[in-house]
N, C-alpha and C positions, 0 to 999 in steps of 0.2 A: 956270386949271385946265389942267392937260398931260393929251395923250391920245395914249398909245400906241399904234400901230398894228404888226400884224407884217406880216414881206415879201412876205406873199401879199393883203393889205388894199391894203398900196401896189401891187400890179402890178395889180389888181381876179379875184382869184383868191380864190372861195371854198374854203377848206380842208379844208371838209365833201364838198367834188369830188373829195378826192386822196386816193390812202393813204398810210397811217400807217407801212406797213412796205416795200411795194416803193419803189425808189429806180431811174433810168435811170441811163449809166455815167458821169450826170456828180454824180448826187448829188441829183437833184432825184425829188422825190414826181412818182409815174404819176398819170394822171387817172383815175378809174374814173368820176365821174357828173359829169352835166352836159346842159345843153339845144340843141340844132342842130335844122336843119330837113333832115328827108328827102324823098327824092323822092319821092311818094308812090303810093301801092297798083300790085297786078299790071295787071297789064293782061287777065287774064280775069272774065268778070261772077260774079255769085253761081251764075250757069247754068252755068258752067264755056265758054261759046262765048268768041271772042277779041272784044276791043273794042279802038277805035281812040281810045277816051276819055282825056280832058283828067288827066293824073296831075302835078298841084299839088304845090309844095313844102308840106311841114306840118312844124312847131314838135312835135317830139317830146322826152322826157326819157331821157336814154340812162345804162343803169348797165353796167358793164363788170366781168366776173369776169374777171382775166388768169389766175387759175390755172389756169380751166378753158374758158377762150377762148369766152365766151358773153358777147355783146350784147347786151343784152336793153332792149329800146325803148319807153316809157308815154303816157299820153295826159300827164298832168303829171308835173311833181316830187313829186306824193302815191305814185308809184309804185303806187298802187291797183288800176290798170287797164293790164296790159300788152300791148302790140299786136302785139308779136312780137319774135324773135328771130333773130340772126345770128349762126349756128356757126360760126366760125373752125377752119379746116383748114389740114393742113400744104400746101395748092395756094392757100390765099386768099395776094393780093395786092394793095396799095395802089395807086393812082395819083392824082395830081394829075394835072387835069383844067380844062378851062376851059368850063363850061357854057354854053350858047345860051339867055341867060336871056330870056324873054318875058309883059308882063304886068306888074303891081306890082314883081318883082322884079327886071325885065332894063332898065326904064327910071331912067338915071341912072347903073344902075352899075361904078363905078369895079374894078379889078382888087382893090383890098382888098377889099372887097364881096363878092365871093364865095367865097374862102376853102373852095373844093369841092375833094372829092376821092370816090374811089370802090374799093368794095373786091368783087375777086371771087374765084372758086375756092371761094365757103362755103356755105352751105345754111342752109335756115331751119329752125324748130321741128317741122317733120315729117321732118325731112332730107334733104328734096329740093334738089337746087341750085337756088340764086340766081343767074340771068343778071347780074347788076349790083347793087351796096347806093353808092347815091347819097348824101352828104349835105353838108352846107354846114356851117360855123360862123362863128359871128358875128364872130369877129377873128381876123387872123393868129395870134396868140398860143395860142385855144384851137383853133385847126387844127394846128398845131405838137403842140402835148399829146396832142390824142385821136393824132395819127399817130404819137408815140412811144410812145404806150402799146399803140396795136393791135400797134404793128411788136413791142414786147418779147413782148403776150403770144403773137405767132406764133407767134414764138421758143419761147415752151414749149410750144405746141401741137405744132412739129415736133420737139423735142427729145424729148417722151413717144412720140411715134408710133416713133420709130427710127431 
């Protein structure tokens, strides 16, 4: 019995992650959903005072609207439960980054490993700014993807503004 696979099963690319109609300029489907770990929570308490507390990478599920430049972040892939958002402006900006990792995650690892990058200039769900949106992906491959899809949907973010 033969079993076909398409060219997104062979690269380990789920297809249900990409869309169907955006394309980058080489022809390849944007990512819109997928799972990475963020850096985690503000650093102000529920009291609004500042805390010098431990803020833990966490395993979040990230769905991306490029049209309308909204990141929107869940506890899982059921997308049930969303934990916030990151408004993409025409001042956000990307960087590759190389984190001081410490803990379960900084011991061992090799430079694939952490595959982080960081984006700022955007504001969250109230529209306030975001000093830094921190996160990590699991492989070179979907750090590549999520950073060409933010980077195109910038691009329409700045191109509607003017």
């Amino acid at each position: 019995r033969s079993v076909v696979l398409s060219m997104g099963e062979l690269l380990g690319r789920k297809e249900e992650e990409f869309s169907k109609t955006l394309k980058d300029e080489f022809g390849r489907a944007l990512r819109t959903r997928g799972e990475l770990l963020k850096k985690g929570g503000s650093r102000t308490s529920i009291r609004g005072s500042l805390t010098s507390g431990r803020r833990n990478w966490q395993t979040r599920y990230f769905s991306l609207d490029i049209d309308r430049g909204e990141w929107r972040y869940f506890d899982d892939a059921t997308m049930a439960s969303q934990k916030g958002l990151v408004q993409l402006t025409a001042a956000t900006a990307i960087a590759r980054a190389s984190p001081t990792l410490k803990g379960r995650h900084g011991r061992n690892a090799t430079e694939d490993e952490l595959n982080f990058f960081e984006l700022s200039g955007c504001l969250d769900d109230k529209g306030a700014a975001r000093e830094l949106f921190q996160v990590r992906a699991k492989t070179a491959q979907e750090l590549e993807d999520w950073i060409v899809s933010l980077e195109f949907s910038i691009k329409l973010v700045r191109e509607a503004s003017g």
